[in-house]
N, C-alpha and C positions, 0 to 999 in steps of 0.2 A: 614281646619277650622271646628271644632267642634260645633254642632247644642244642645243645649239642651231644652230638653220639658218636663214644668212642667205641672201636669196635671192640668187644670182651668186654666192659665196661657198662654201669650205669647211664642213663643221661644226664646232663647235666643243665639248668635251666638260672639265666640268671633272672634273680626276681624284683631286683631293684637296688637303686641305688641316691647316696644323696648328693644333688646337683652342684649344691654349695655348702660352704664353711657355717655353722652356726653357730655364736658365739650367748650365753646367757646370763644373767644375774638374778640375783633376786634382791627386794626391799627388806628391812628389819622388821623383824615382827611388832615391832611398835606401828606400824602402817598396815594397822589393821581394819580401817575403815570404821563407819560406816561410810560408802566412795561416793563423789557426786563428779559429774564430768561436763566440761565445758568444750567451748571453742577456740583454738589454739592456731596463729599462724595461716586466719583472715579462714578457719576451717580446714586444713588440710590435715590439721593435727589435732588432737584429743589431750587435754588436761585434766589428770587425774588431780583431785586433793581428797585427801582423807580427813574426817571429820571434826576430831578431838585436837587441843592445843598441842599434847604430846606423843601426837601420831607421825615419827620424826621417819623420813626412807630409809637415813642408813648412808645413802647412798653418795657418791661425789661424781660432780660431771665428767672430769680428765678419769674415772674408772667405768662409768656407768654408761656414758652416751654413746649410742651406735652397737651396744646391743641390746639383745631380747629380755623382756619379764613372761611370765606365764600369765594369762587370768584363767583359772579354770571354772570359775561357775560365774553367770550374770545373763543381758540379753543381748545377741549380738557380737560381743567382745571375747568370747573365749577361743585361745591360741595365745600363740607367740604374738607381742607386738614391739617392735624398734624401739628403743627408748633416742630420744632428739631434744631434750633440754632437761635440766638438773638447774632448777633456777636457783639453790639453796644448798649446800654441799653440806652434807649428814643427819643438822637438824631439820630442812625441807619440808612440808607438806604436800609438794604437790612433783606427780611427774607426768613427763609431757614423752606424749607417742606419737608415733606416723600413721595412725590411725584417723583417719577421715572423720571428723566430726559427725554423728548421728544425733540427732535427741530423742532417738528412740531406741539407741543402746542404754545398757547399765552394767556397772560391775557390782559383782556381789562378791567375790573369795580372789586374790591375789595368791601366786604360790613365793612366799617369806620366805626366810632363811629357814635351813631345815626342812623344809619341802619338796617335794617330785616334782623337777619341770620336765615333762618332755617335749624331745628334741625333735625325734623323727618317729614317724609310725608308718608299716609297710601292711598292708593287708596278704598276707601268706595263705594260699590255694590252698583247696583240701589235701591231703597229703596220703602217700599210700604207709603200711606198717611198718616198712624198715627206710623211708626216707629218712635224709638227713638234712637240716637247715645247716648253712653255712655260712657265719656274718665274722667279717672282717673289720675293723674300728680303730680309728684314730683321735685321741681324744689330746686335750691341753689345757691346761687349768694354771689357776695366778698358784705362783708358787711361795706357799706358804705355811705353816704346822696346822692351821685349821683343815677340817675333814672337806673334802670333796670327794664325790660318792659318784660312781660310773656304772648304769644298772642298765639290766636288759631282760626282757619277760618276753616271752609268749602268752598270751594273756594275761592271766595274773601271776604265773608262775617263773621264779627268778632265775638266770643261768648265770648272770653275772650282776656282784652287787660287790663291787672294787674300792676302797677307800683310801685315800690318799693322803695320808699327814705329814710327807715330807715334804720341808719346803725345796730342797734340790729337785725333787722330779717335778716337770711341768710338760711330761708330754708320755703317752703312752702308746704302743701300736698293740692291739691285745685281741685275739680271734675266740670268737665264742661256734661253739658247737652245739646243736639243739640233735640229737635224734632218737626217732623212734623204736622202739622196742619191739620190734615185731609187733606191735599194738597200736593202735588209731589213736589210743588216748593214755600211753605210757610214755616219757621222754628221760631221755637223762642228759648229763649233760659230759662235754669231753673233759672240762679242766670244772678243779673246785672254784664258784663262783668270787670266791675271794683271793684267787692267785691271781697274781699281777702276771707270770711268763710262763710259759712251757717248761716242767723240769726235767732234768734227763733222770731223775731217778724217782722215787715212790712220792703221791703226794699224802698229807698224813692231817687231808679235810675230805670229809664225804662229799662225792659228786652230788651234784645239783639233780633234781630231780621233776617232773611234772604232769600230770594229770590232764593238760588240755587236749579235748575234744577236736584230732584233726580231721576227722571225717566230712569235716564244712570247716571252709575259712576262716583261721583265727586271726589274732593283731600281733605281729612284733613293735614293743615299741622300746628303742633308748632311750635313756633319760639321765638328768641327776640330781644329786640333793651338793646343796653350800648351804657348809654349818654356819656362816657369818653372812650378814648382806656386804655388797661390793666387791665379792671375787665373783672372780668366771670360771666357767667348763666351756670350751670351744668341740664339739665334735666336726668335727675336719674332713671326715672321710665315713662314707658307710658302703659296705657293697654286701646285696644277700643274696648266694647261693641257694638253691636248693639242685640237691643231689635225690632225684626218684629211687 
């Protein structure tokens, strides 16, 4: 990581950045398992099917294949994984990932519609009392009146939780600001975590606010929530500053 020092000036440290495009979806909450996983594509692939006759995905291939689901809890399997075939388009029971066949994985909790997936997580260095994090975000989602949700913590605490229920906007550029209070464990935030832009006049939402412990490394993670299975949030672009 690269340190730079302007003279009169703070340093400045960039602390990370995301490589590539990530695109996500999630399944209907009807695909709620109980999940059994097979071998798909002579093994390279993992086939999920959920248990019950009306355990349907939601999901359609021409929306859903090529990109990510979440599994957050199970053995083995939790992260982002590809999705690479939709053998049934909405009513479906089963979906197929790019996940290498294990028989010693298991899913337990899929993240459904209405769910936190995250995207990208940075581990952020102890911080000193008046640093400042600085992330830059690019986000794109299916443009439609259903809610898609573009949220961002330092540990559990939120600086940006954005919702989107217009169907004309399907793309955002939107900068979050984390900093500390002259305190190790006081943050606030520059914009109210529900403005969509920067205004030139008073905003009339309380700033965002946080309590994590930056004295030892905390987590930034973004993420989103889709009110409906089959749309996406694509984060496109992440770059995080910190300013000492």
């Amino acid at each position: 990581m690269a340190i730079i020092t302007i003279t009169g000036h703070d340093d400045i440290e960039l602390l990370g950045t995301l490589s590539s495009a990530i695109t996500v979806t999630c399944p209907a909450t009807t695909f709620n398992g109980a999940y059994t996983l097979s071998s798909a594509s002579a093994g390279a692939d993992t086939l999920i099917t959920s248990a019950d006759v009306g355990d349907f995905n939601g999901l359609t291939s021409a929306a859903a294949v090529n990109k990510y689901i979440y599994v957050s809890a199970g053995t083995g399997m939790v992260g982002l994984h590809k999705i690479t075939a939709i053998a049934v388009d909405t009513t479906g029971l089963t979906i197929q990932i790019d996940t290498p066949y294990n028989a010693a994985n298991a899913i337990t909790t899929i993240a459904l519609a209405g769910s936190d997936v995250p995207i990208y997580s940075l581990t952020i260095p102890a911080l000193r009392v008046n640093s400042v994090i600085e992330i830059q975000t690019l986000w794109e989602n299916t443009g439609s009146t259903n809610s898609k949700q573009y949220i961002a913590k330092l540990g559990t605490d939120e600086f940006l939780n954005l919702a989107n229920t217009t169907a004309a906007n399907i793309a955002i550029n939107r900068p979050v600001s984390i900093i500390n209070e002259n305190s190790l464990s006081a943050q606030v935030g520059r914009m109210p975590k529900g403005v969509a832009t920067p205004l030139s006049g008073y905003f009339t939402a309380a700033l965002p606010t946080g309590t994590t412990d930056t004295s030892v490394p905390s987590t930034l993670t973004l993420s989103a929530i889709m009110a409906v299975a089959n749309e996406f949030v694509t984060l496109r672009s992440a770059r995080v500053v910190a300013i000492w």
